[in-house]
C-alpha positions in Angstrom: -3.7 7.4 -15.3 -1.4 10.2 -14.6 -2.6 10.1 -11.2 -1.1 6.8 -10.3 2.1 8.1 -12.1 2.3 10.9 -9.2 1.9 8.0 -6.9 4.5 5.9 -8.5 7.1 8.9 -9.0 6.3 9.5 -5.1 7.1 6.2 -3.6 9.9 5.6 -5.7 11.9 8.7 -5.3 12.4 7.8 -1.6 14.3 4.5 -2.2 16.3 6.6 -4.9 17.1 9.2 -2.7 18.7 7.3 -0.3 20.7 5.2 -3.4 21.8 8.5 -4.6 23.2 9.4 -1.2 26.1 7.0 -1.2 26.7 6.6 -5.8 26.0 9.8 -7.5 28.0 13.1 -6.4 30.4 15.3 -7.6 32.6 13.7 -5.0 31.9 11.1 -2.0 33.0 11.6 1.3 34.3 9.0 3.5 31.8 6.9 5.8 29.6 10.5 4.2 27.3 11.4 1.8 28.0 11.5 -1.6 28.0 15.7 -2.2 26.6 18.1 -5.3 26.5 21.7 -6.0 22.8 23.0 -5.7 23.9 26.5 -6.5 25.0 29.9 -4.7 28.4 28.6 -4.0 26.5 25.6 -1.6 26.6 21.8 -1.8 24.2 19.3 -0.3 24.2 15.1 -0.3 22.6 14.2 -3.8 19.3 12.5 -2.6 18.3 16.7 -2.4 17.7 15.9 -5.8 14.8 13.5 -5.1 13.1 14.1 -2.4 12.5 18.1 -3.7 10.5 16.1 -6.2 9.1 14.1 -3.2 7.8 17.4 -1.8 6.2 18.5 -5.2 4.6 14.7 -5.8 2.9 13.9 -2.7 1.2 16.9 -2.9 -0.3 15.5 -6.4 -0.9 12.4 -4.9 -3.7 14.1 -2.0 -4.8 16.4 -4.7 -6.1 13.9 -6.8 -6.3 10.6 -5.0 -6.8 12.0 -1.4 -5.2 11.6 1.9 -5.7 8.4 2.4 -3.6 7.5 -0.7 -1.1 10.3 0.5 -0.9 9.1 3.3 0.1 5.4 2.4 2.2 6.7 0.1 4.5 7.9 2.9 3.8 4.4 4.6 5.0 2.8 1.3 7.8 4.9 0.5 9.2 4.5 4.6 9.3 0.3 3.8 11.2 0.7 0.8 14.1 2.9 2.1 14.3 0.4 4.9 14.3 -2.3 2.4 16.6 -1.0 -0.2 19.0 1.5 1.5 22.4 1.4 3.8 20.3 0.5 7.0 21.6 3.5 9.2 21.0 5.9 6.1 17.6 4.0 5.8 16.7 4.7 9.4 18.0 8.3 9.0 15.9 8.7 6.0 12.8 6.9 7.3 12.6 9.1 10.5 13.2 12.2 8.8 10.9 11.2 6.0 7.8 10.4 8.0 8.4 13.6 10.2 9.0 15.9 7.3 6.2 13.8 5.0 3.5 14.2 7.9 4.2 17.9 8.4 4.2 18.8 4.4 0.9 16.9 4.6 -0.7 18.6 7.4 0.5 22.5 5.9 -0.8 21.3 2.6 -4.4 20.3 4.0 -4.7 23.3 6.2 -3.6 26.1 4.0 -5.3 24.4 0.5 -8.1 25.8 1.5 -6.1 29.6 0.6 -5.6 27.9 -2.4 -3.3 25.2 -4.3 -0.4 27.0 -5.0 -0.1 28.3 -1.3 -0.7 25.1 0.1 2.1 23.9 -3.0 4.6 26.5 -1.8 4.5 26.6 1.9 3.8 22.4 2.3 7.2 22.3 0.2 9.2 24.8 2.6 8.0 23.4 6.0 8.8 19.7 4.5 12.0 20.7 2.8 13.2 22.4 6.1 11.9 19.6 8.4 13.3 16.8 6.4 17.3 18.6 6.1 17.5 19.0 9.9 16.1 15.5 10.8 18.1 13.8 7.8 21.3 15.5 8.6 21.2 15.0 12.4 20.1 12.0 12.4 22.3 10.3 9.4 25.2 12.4 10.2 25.0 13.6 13.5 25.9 17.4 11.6 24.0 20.1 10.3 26.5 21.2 8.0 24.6 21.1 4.7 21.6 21.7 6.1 21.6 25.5 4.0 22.3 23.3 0.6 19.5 21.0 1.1 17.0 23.4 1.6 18.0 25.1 -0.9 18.7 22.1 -3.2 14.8 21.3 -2.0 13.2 24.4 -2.6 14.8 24.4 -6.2 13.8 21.0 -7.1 10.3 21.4 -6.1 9.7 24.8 -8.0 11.5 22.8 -11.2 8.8 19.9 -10.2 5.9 22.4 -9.5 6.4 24.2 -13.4 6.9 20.9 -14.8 3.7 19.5 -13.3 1.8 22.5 -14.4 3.0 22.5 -17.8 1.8 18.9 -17.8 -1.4 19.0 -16.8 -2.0 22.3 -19.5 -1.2 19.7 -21.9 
C-alpha cells in the first residue's frame, strides 16, 4: 500500500509545484514567481517546496515498484503540469522536469548499486541542481534564485529522506 502512496505523493507534487508558484509566497512578484525564504538569508519561488519532495519520492517509487513505474511516473506527472498549470510555467516546468526527473533517475540506478543512501543523496543533488537551472531559465529567462532552490531542494529532500525513513522503521 504505501508503495502506491510514494507514487501518488510523486505525481501529485508536480501539478502542486507549479500551483504554488503563482498563490503561496511570502510575497508575489509581478508577471514572477510567487517567493519564500529557504534559509541562509536566500529566497527561491515556492514550488522548491515540492518538487524537493519530488526528488526524495521518485526515488521510492523505483525502489519499490521499479523503473518502469518510475519512469511513468515522470510521464504522468509532465501531463498534469501541462494540464493544470499557467501554460508557460507548465512548459517551463515540464522541460525542466523531464530533464531534471530523467537525470535523478539515471544517478539513482547507477550509483544504487554503492548503496541506497548514496544513490538517495547524489540522485537528489544532480536533480535538484538540473531542475533550478532549467526551471529558472526557461520560466524566467533568469537564474537569479537558482542558489535558493537548490538549496530550498536539498533541504526538502533531506526533511523527506528522515521522514521516509522514520516511516518505514514504523
Amino acid at each position: 500500500m504505501k508503495n502506491w502512496i510514494y507514487l501518488a505523493g510523486y505525481v501529485a507534487t508536480i501539478p502542486a509545484a507549479n500551483w504554488m508558484i503563482g498563490n503561496v509566497g511570502t510575497f508575489c512578484i509581478p508577471d514572477g514567481p510567487c517567493i519564500i525564504p529557504v534559509g541562509f538569508g536566500m529566497t527561491a519561488p515556492s514550488g522548491v517546496l515540492m518538487v524537493g519532495a519530488a526528488l526524495v519520492l521518485r526515488d521510492q517509487v523505483q525502489e519499490h515498484l521499479g523503473t518502469r513505474w518510475s519512469l511513468g511516473g515522470i510521464i504522468v506527472g509532465a501531463i498534469l503540469s501541462y494540464l493544470l498549470a499557467d501554460p508557460f510555467i507548465a512548459f517551463a516546468s515540464i522541460v525542466a522536469f523531464g530533464i531534471s526527473e530523467l537525470v535523478d533517475f539515471a544517478a539513482y540506478t547507477y550509483v544504487r548499486k554503492y548503496g541506497r543512501a548514496l544513490a538517495v543523496a547524489a540522485s537528489g543533488l544532480v536533480g535538484a541542481v538540473m531542475d533550478s537551472m532549467a526551471f529558472l531559465y526557461i520560466a524566467f529567462g533568469s537564474l537569479a534564485y537558482v542558489e535558493g532552490q537548490i538549496l530550498g531542494k536539498l533541504l526538502i529532500s533531506l526533511i523527506a529522506a528522515i521522514a521516509i525513513r522514520i516511516a518505514i522503521k514504523k
